[in-house]
C-alpha distance (Angstrom), angle and dihedral (degrees) to the residues before:
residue distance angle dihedral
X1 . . .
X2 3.52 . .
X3 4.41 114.6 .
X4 3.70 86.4 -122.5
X5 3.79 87.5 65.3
X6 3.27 88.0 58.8
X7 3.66 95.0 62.4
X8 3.68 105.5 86.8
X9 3.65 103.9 145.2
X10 4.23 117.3 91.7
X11 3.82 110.5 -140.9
X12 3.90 137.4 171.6
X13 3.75 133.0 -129.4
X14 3.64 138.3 -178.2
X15 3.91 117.3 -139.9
X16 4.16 107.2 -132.8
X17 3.71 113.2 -116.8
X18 3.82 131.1 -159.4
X19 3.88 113.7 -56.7
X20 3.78 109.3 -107.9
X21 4.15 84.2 -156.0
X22 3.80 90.6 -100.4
X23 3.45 102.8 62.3
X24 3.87 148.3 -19.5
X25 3.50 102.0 -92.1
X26 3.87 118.0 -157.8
X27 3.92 143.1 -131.1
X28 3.71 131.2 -107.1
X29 4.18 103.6 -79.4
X30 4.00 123.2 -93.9
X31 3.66 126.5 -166.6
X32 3.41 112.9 -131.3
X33 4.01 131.0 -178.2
X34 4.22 112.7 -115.7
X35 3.96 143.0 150.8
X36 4.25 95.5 -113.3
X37 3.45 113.2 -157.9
X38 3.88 121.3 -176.1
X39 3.66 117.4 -138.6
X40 3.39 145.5 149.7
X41 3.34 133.7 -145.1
X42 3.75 152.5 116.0
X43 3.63 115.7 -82.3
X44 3.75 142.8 161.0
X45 3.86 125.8 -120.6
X46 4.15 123.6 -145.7
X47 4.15 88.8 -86.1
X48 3.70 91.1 53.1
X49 3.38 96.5 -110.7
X50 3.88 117.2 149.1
X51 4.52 120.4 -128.4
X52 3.30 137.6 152.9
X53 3.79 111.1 -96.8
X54 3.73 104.4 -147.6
X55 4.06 98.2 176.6
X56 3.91 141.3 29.2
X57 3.86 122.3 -151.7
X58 3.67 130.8 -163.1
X59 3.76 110.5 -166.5
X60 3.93 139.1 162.5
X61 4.13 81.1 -139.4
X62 3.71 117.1 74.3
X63 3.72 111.4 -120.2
X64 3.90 107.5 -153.6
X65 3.27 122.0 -147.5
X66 3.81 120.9 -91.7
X67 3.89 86.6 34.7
X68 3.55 113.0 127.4
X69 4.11 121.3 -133.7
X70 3.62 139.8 -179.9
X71 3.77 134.3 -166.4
X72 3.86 96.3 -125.0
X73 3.73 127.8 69.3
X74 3.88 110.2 -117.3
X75 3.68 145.6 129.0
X76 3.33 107.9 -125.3
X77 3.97 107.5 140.2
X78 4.13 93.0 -147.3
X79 3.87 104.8 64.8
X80 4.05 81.8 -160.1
X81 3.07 85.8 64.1
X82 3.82 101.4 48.2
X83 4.17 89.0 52.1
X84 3.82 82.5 -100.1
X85 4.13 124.7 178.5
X86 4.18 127.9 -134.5
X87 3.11 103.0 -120.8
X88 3.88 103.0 -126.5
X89 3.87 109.5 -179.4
X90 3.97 133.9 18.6
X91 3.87 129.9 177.7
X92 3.67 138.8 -178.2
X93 3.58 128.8 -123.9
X94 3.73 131.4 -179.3
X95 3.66 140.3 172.6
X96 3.49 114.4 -127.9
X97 3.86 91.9 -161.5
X98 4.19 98.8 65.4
X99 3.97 94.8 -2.0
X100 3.82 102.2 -113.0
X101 3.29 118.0 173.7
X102 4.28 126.3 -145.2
X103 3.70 129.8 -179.9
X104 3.73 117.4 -158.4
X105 3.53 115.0 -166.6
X106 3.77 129.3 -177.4
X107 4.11 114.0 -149.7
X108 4.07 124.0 -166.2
């Protein structure tokens, strides 16, 4: 079984565009297939800074950080609006044996 079989769960982000010194604004919304898990917990982002992570994402897609996601599929163009997390934290992963590539991301 292939991990992209394993991703049965339909999700949407929001790309991160160029800060317009107020706030990060986002992109239009894109579905995008993942294994959501909810879960909180404290966590650290790159700056040090402490949140709450309240979700964990494993993708195919790299998530970058400042992107915004949310567990349902919709449209909506403000992720605020759509209950949408920051995403906080995303790593690469790849097996060297068959070259498979997984993106965990941590959202809060």
């Amino acid at each position: 079984m292939s991990f992209a079989a394993l991703l049965t769960q339909t999700a949407t982000t929001w790309p991160p565009e160029t800060p317009d010194g107020h706030d990060m604004p986002a992109g239009s919304p894109a579905p995008f297939s993942c294994r959501w898990q909810d879960k909180v917990e404290r966590a650290v982002d790159a700056a040090g800074r402490e949140y709450v992570s309240r979700a964990i994402i494993y993708t195919t897609d790299e998530l970058p950080v400042d992107s915004w996601v949310s567990r349902q599929l919709t449209v909506v163009a403000d992720p605020a609006d759509a209950g949408a997390y920051r995403v906080r934290t995303s790593e690469r992963s790849q097996d060297p044996g068959n070259g498979i590539v997984v993106w965990k991301a941590t959202a809060g």
